[in-house]
Steps between C-alpha positions, in 0.01 A plus 500: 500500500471705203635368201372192595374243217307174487745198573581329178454179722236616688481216746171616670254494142162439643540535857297689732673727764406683769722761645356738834716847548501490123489916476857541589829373600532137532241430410402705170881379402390096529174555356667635188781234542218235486320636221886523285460130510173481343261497847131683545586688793196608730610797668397615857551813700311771616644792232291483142741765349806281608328219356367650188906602439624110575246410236590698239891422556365123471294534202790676343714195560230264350398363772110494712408656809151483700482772781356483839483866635420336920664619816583157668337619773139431386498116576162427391625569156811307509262194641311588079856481310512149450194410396508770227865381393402143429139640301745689319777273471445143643815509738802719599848417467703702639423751842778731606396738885687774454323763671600630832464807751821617693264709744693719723847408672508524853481345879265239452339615855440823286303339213200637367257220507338634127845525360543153654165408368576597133855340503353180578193498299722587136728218587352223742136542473506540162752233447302289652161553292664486194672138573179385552316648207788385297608132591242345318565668223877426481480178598288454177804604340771250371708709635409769748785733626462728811708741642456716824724739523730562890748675612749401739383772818238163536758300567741708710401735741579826432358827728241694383343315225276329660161486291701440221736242615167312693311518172817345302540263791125360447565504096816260548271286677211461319729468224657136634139402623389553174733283362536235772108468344560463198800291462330238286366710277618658196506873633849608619481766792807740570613805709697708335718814681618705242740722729578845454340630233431910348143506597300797653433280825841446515550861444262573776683257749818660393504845428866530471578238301631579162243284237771493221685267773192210481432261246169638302151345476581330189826357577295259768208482311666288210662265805168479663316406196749179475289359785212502327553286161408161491794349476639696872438159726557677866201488732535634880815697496612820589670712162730722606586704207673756743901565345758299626 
């Protein structure tokens, strides 16, 4: 997103957003996305240098970044993130899951169970201990936002992804139970499946494709981030931000 500048209507001033696979792709692009429109983004993936980079794009923008260098593997850690958000900052807005394994295509009666393993831990695991670290914290919020982000292999079965379409699968679900709990509540809870976008999983899944073809990071990262203002009313839907 270079170029990028801070919003002139900023409609995030103040807010407090957390973004996971923040070193790259989707996610980097929506953490800088958030923090155009005037939101402190707390970054986490597992790459400092990626990180360190995102941050200085951000504070050339104007805008605030807090990093979290933390493999979403180490759950004891994740289980610590809330409580240090709110003694930092009292609550969190917005939370956007971005981060995901593709693991390796194949039969799934040829899986490696530590590929298998990993796959699940980035996305469900994980997922899972940060939605409960977090939804006290956005529920403090006037106006708590989150986002998990699918993909539509959970949905429809399609050979040879099978950790990632199971771990996409679980996301979609804890997604709606998420939000079938907190229906009367001010915190809005959506999935959002961006589609086909130039990202190096993507690359990885496939090898042939040509990336000039796919919409970029930032192209979905400014749609994306319309899910997250205060004013977006939606709660337990799917997004499909795939093209027409």
């Amino acid at each position: 997103m270079t170029g990028s500048t801070l919003s002139p209507t900023a409609r995030l001033t103040g807010r407090v957003a957390l973004v996971t696979g923040a070193s790259r792709g989707i996610g980097a692009a929506v953490a800088e996305q958030l923090a155009c429109e005037g939101a402190h983004v707390v970054l986490i993936a597992r790459t400092l240098g990626a990180l360190e980079e995102l941050d200085d794009r951000i504070k050339a923008l104007g805008g605030a970044a807090t990093l979290i260098p933390q493999d979403l593997m180490e759950g004891a850690k994740l289980d610590s993130l809330g409580p240090a958000l709110y003694e930092r900052f009292g609550r969190l807005d917005i939370f956007v899951h971005a981060a995901a394994q593709l693991g390796t295509l194949g039969p799934i009666a040829h899986s490696d169970p530590r590929d298998w393993d990993r796959v699940m831990g980035v996305g469900v695991a994980a997922g899972m201990r940060l939605i409960r670290t977090t939804d006290p914290l956005l529920r403090r919020s006037d106006a708590g936002r989150a986002l998990l982000l699918t993909d539509r292999v959970g949905r429809e079965a399609t050979a040879y992804w099978s950790a990632y379409a199971a771990a996409k699968a679980a996301i979609d679900m804890m997604g709606r139970t998420w939000a079938a709990e907190t229906l009367n509540t001010s915190l809005r809870v959506n999935l959002i499946d961006p589609g086909p976008v130039a990202t190096s999983l993507r690359a990885k899944a496939f090898p042939g494709e040509q990336p000039e073809s796919l919409r970029t990071p930032a192209d979905v990262a400014r749609a994306i981030v319309e899910f997250t203002v205060p004013a977006c009313a939606l709660h337990g839907e799917l997004i499909d931000l795939s093209p027409a």
